[in-house]
N, C-alpha and C positions, 0 to 999 in steps of 0.2 A: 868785464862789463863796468860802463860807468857808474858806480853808487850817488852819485850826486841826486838823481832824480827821488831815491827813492826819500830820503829827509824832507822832500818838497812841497810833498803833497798834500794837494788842498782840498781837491775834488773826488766826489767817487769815477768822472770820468780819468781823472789822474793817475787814481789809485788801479784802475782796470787796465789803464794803458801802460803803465809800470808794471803791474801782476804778470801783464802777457809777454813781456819784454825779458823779465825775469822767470818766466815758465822757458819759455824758447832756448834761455841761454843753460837753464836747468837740464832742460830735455836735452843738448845739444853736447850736454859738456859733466853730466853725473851721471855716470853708468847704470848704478844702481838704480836709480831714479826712471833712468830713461827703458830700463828691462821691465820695471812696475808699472809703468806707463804702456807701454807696447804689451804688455798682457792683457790690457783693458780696452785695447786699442784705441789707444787716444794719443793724437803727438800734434806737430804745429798746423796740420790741413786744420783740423775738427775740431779745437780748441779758440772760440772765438773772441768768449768769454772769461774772466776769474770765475764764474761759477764752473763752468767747463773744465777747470785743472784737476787732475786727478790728487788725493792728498794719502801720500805715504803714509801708512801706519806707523807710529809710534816706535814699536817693536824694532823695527830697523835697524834705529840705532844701537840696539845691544846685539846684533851678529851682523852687521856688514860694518862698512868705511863708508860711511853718505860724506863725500868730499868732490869738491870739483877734480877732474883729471887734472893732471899736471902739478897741480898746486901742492904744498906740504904745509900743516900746520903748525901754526906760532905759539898754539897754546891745544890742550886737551883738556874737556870741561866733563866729569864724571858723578853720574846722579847718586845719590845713597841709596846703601840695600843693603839685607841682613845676610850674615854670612854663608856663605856657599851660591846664593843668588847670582844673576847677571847682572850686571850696574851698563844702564847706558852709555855711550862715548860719544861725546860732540867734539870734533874736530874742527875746530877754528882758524879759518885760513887769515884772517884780517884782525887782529885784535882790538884794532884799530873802530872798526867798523861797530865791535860792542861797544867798545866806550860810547862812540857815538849814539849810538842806540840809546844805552840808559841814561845818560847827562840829556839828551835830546827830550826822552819819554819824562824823567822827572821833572825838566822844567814845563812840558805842555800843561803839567797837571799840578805842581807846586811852585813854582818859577825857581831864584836863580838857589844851587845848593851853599853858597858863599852866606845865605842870609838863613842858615841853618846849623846849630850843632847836634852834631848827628854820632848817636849812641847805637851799638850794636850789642844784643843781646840772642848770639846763634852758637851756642854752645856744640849742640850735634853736628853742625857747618865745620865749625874750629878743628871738630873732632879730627878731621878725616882731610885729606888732599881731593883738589879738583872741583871744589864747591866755585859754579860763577857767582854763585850769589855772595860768598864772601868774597869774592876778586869784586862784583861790583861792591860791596858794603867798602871795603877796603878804599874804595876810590874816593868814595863820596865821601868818607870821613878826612881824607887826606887834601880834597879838594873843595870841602866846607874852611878849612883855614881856621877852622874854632879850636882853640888851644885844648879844653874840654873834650873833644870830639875823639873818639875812642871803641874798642872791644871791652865788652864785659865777658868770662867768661863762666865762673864761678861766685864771682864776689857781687852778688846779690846786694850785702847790707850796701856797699863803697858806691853802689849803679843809686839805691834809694838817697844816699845824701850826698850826690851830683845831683839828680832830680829835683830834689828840695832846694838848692844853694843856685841853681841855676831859674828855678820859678823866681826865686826871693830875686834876682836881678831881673828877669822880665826878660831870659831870653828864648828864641822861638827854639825847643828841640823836635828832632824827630828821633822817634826809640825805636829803633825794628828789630823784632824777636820773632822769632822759632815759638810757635803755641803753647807748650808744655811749660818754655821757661818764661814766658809771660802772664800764664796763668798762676805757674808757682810762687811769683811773685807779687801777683794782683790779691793772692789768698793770705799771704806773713802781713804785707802792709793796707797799713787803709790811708789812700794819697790822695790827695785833693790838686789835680794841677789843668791850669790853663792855659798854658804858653809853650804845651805839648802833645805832638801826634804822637798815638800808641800805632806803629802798622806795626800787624801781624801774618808775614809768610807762611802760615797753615802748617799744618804738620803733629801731632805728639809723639809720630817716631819713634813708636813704642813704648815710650815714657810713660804715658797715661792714657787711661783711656779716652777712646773717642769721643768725643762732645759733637752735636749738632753747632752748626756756625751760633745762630740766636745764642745758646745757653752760653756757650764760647762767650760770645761777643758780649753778652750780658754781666757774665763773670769777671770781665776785663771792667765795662763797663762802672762796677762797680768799685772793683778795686782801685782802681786807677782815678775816680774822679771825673770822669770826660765821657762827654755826651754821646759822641763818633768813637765806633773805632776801626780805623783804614787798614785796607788788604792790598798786597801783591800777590800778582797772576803773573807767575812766571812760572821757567820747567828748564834742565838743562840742556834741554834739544832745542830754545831758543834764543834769541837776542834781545828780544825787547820783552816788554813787562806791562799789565794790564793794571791798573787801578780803580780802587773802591774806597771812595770816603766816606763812604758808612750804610748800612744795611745790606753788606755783601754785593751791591751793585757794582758791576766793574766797568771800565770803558777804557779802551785801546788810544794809543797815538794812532794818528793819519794811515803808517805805513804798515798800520797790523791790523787783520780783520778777524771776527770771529763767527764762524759758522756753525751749524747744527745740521747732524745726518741722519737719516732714520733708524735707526738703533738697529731693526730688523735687518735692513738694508743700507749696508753703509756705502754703498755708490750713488745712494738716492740724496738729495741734500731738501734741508724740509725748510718750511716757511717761519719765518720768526714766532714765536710766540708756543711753540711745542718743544716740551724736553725730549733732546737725543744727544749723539756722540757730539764733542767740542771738536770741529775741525778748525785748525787756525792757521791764518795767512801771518807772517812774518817776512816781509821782503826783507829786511835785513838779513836773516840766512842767506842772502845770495850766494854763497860760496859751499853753502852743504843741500837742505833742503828748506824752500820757505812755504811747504805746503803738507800741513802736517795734520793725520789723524789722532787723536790724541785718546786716553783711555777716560777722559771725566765726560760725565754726565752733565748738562747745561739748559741754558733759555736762554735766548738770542728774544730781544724787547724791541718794540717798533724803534725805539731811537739810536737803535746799535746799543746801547747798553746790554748787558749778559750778564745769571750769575750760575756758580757753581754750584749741582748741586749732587754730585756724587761722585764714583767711580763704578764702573765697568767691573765683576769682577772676571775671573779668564771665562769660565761657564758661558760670561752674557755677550762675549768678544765673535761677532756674525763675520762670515766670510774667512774663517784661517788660509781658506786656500789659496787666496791671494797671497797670504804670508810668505808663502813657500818658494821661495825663486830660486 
């Protein structure tokens, strides 16, 4: 399938006429996919809309192969989880097609990453093979071009006086951390800076306990000096990435959308402004799945803004028998 169209788009008539372009070739050409579908009876007659697509469970990706036929992948992207658990597998047929995704997504929402040095602070990422979010962290640092621009992995004090030496020249960072190691670090130091974004990728990862986003956000807030602090919405079953420049509001590029399904009824998809399941459109997946149930709990806002505001736990997961293929 041609990918050009899907970076394109402008309109929601664009984004529906691409959704269905890319549902067709989904149905036609992912097995998996196309067996989840045909149990729900739904395939290219009935399907007239993106709201019409049916959205794969989550789950998926940790006991099948969600891959186009034919295809073999260039890269295998593996979620975290605690030992003995099942860890998802996204099998990436285009590597190519991620880069694009996230240099595209970043600059819709920060422009170009060349006018950024860019700090990483993903310790539990580091830890492990198969993290995208370090293959992306990795890129952006590599293709910000700033001499500065780097992994922290341990060295907390070395990350605070790069922060310091880099405000004192006035240049713009961006720091993105794993929650735990952003928090631990907002609590040693009291930092006053201006000429840097804190985003924080969610997560304590069993490092510490859970905090509400607010108290999270508030705790950074403080430590760190700065007004905003910005979130990424991403998951390793997809390509692109949602962003929040502050109060947990997130908003999607063009060619990703975000929906909400009745919690009770997850084939039901509900009207904006009611918390249920996050279901998200990712055309970029063209080559596994771009139509994805996903286990958080959400609110879809009259302006396509959405924010997160939980998880599912298995107990509250409606419908397993669909799981079952």
């Amino acid at each position: 399938m041609n990918t050009e169209a899907i970076f394109t788009i402008k309109t929601e008539e664009d984004f529906n006429t691409t959704a269905l372009e890319v549902f067709k070739f989904q149905y036609n050409n992912n097995l998996v996919y196309q067996e989840f579908c045909n149990h729900l009876h739904k395939d290219c007659s009935n399907v007239i809309n993106y709201t019409d697509i049916p959205f794969l469970p989550i789950q998926f990706f940790k006991t099948k192969k969600v891959l186009i036929k034919n295809t073999k992948p260039q890269i295998t992207f593996s979620s975290s989880g605690t030992t003995g658990t099942v860890t998802s597998k996204h099998h990436v047929a285009s590597v190519q097609i991620y880069i694009d995704s996230y240099l595209k997504g970043f600059k819709h929402f920060y422009g170009d990453i060349k006018e950024y040095c860019v700090l990483a602070l993903l310790p539990s990422y580091l830890e492990r093979k198969g993290s995208s979010l370090i293959y992306m962290a990795n890129d952006l640092i590599k293709k910000s071009g700033h001499p500065d621009s780097g992994f922290y992995l341990h060295s907390i004090n070395a990350l605070v006086s790069k922060l310091k030496l880099l405000e004192e020249n006035g240049t713009q960072v961006l720091l993105i951390g794993v929650s735990f190691a952003l928090l631990d670090m907002a609590e040693q130091y009291n930092l006053h800076l201006k000429n840097t974004i804190i985003m924080e990728t969610g997560g304590m990862k069993g490092r510490r306990k859970e905090l509400i986003r607010e108290e999270l956000h508030q705790e950074l807030k403080n430590g760190f000096g700065v007004t905003e602090i910005h979130s990424e919405y991403g998951m390793t079953e997809l390509l692109s990435q949602g962003y929040s420049k502050g109060n947990g509001i997130f908003n999607t590029p063009p060619w990703m959308k975000i929906l909400t399904r009745d919690p009770e009824d997850p084939l039901t998809l509900q009207k904006n402004g009611k918390t249920g399941g996050i279901n998200v459109i990712d055309l970029a997946n063209v080559n596994s799945c771009a139509f994805i149930a996903t286990q958080d709990l959400g609110k879809v806002h009259p302006n396509q803004s959405f924010e997160i505001i939980g998880r599912f736990d298995n107990s509250d997961i409606r419908g397993c028998n669909l799981l079952v293929l």
